[in-house]
C-alpha positions as CSV (number, residue, x, y, z in Angstrom):
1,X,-13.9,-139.9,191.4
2,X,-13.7,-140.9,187.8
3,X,-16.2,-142.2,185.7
4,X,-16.1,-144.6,182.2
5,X,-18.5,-143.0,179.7
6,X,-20.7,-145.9,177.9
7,X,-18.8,-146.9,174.5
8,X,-21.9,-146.7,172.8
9,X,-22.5,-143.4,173.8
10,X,-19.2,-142.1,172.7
11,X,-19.9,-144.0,169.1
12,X,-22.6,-141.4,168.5
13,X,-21.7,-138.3,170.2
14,X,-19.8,-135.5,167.7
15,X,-18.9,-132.2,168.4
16,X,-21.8,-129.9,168.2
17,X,-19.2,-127.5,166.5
18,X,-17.6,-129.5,163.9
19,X,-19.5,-133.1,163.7
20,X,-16.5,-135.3,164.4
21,X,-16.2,-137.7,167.0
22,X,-14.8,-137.1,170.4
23,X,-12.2,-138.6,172.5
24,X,-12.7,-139.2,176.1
25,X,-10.2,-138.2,178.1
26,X,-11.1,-140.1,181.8
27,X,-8.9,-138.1,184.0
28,X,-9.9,-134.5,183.0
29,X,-13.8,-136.4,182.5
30,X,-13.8,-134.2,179.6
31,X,-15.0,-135.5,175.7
32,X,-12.0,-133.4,173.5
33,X,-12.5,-132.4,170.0
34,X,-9.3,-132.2,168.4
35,X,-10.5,-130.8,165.1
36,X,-12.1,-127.8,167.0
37,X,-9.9,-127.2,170.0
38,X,-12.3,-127.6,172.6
39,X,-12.9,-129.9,175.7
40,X,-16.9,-130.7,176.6
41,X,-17.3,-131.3,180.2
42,X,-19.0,-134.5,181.9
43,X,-21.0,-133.4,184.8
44,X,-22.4,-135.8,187.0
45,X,-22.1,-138.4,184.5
46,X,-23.9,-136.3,181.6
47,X,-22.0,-135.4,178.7
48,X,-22.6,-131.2,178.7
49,X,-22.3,-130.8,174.9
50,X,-22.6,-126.8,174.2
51,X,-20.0,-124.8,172.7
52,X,-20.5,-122.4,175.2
53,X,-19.7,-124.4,177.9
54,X,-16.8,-126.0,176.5
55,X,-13.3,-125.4,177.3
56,X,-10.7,-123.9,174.9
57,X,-8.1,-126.7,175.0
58,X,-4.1,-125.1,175.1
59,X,-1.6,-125.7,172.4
60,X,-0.1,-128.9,174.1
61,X,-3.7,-130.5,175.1
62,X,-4.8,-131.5,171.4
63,X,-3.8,-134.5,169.4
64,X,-2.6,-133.4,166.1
């Protein structure tokens, strides 16, 4: 089951890593930042937003 994330909410979230905003990608449920390679999972609705649970994205997965 997919789930929107609140555009408001995605207005103010950055990445913990770099500090620029996030993309939300709606079938993976992740929030991606480019800039640092990394994909931030959305558990249960709740944006999980620590490095170390983030996902190293692969070369074809970020926007350039």
């Amino acid at each position: 089951m997919t789930q929107e994330i609140d555009p408001k909410l995605l207005e103010i979230l950055v990445c913990p890593l770099t500090k620029v905003p996030l993309r939300f990608d709606k079938d993976a449920q992740e929030l991606i930042s480019d800039q640092a390679g990394l994909a931030y999972p959305i558990r249960d609705g709740i944006p999980v937003m620590l490095v170390d649970e983030a996902r190293q994205l692969d070369d074809g997965e970020a926007k350039k």
